[in-house]
C-alpha positions in Angstrom: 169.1 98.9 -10.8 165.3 99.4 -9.8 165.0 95.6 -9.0 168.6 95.6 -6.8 167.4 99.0 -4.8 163.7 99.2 -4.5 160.4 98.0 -3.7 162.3 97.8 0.0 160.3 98.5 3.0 161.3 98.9 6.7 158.6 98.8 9.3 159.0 98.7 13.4 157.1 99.1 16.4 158.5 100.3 19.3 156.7 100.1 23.2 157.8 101.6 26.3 155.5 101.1 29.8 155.8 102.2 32.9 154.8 99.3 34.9 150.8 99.0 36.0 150.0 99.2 39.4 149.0 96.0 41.4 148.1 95.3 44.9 149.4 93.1 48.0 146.8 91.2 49.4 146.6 88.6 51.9 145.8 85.1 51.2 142.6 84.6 53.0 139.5 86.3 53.9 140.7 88.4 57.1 137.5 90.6 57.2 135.4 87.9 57.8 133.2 89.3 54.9 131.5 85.7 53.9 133.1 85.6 50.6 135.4 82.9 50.5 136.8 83.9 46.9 138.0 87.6 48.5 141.6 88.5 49.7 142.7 91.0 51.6 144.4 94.0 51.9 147.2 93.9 54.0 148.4 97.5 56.7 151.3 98.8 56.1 154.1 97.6 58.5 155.2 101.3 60.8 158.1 99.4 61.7 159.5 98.4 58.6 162.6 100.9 57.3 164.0 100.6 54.1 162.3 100.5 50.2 159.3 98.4 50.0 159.7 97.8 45.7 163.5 96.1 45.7 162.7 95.8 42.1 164.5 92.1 41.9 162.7 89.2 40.2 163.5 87.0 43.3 161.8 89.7 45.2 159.8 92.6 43.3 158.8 93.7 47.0 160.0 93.4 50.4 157.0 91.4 52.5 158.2 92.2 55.6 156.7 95.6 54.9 153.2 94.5 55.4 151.4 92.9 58.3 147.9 91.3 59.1 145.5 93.4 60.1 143.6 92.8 63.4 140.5 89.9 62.4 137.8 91.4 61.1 139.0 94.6 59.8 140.5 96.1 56.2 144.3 96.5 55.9 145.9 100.5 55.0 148.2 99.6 52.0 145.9 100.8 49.7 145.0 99.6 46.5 147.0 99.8 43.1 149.4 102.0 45.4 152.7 99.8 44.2 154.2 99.9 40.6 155.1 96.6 39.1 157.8 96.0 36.4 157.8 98.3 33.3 158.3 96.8 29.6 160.3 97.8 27.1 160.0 96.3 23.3 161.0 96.8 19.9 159.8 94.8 16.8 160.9 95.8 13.1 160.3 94.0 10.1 162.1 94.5 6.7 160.1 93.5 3.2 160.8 93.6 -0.5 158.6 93.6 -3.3 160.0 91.8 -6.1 157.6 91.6 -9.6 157.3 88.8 -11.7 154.8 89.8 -14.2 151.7 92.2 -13.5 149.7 91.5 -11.1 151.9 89.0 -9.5 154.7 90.3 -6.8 156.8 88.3 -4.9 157.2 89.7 -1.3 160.8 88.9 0.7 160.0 89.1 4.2 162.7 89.5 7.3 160.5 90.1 10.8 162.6 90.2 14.5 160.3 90.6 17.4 161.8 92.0 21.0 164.8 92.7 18.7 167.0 93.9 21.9 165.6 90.9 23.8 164.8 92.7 26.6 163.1 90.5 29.4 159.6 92.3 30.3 159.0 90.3 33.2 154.9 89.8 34.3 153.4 90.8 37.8 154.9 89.9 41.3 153.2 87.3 43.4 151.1 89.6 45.4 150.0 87.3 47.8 152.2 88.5 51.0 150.7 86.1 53.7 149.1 82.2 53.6 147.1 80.3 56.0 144.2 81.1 57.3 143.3 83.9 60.2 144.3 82.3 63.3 147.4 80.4 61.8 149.5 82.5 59.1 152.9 82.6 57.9 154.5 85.2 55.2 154.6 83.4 52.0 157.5 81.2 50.2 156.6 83.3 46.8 155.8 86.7 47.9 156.9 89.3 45.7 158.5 86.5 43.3 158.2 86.6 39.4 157.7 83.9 37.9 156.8 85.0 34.2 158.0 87.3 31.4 155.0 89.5 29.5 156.9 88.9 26.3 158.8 86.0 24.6 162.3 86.4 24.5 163.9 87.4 20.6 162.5 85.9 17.4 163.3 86.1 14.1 161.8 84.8 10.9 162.2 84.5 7.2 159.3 84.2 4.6 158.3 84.5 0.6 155.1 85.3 0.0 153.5 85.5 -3.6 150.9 88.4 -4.0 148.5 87.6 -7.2 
């Protein structure tokens, strides 16, 4: 009955985020700083009226929110001051020892990875505006995610002999 009922072992993992914060930026240097590889911080639109995190994947944020600041100067949004999406995971894994002779096991192995498969999607396209100072348009992929954080469900079987 020993060799039907034991030697089983259940093992899981299980993560819950909030999501980290990230920052909208422009997509050029607007400061005039010198350094080419810098972006931007964007103001804050006063004009804009409704929620700025939509929380879609076709649009985490709204960019109409934001606008360029004059040339030459730093934007108000602040940094890290929106959250992006949260995750949610579960992994478990299920073994059992089976013994062949001592010293020598053989190990059943059942392992599920985002068991609920959940999709954790990545960080928005932050990049609110393209073009360059004097020629700038919102852009195509603002707010848009294009990625998940984790893959979706797996599952897998193995045997694995322990000597």
């Amino acid at each position: 009955m020993n060799h039907l009922i034991g030697g089983w072992q259940w093992n899981g993992i299980f993560n819950a985020q909030s999501g980290f914060p990230f920052t909208p930026l422009i997509g050029f240097n607007n400061t005039g700083s010198g350094d080419g590889a810098t972006v931007d911080i964007p103001n804050l639109n006063p004009n804009f009226k409704g929620k700025v995190i939509s929380g879609t994947v076709d649009r985490w944020f709204d960019p109409r929110a934001f606008t360029v600041p004059a040339a030459g100067t730093y934007g108000n949004a602040g940094r890290s001051s929106f959250i992006g999406p949260g995750l949610f995971n579960v992994d478990t894994s299920l073994f059992k020892r089976i013994p062949i002779r001592e010293g020598m096991n053989l190990q059943f192995r059942a392992e599920a990875f985002n068991v609920f498969n959940r999709a954790n999607f990545a960080y928005p396209n932050g990049i609110v505006f393209q073009g360059n100072p004097s020629n700038y348009s919102y852009s195509d992929s603002a707010g848009q995610i294009t990625n998940t954080a984790t893959p979706s469900r797996q599952i897998q079987f193995a045997l694995k002999l322990l000597f």
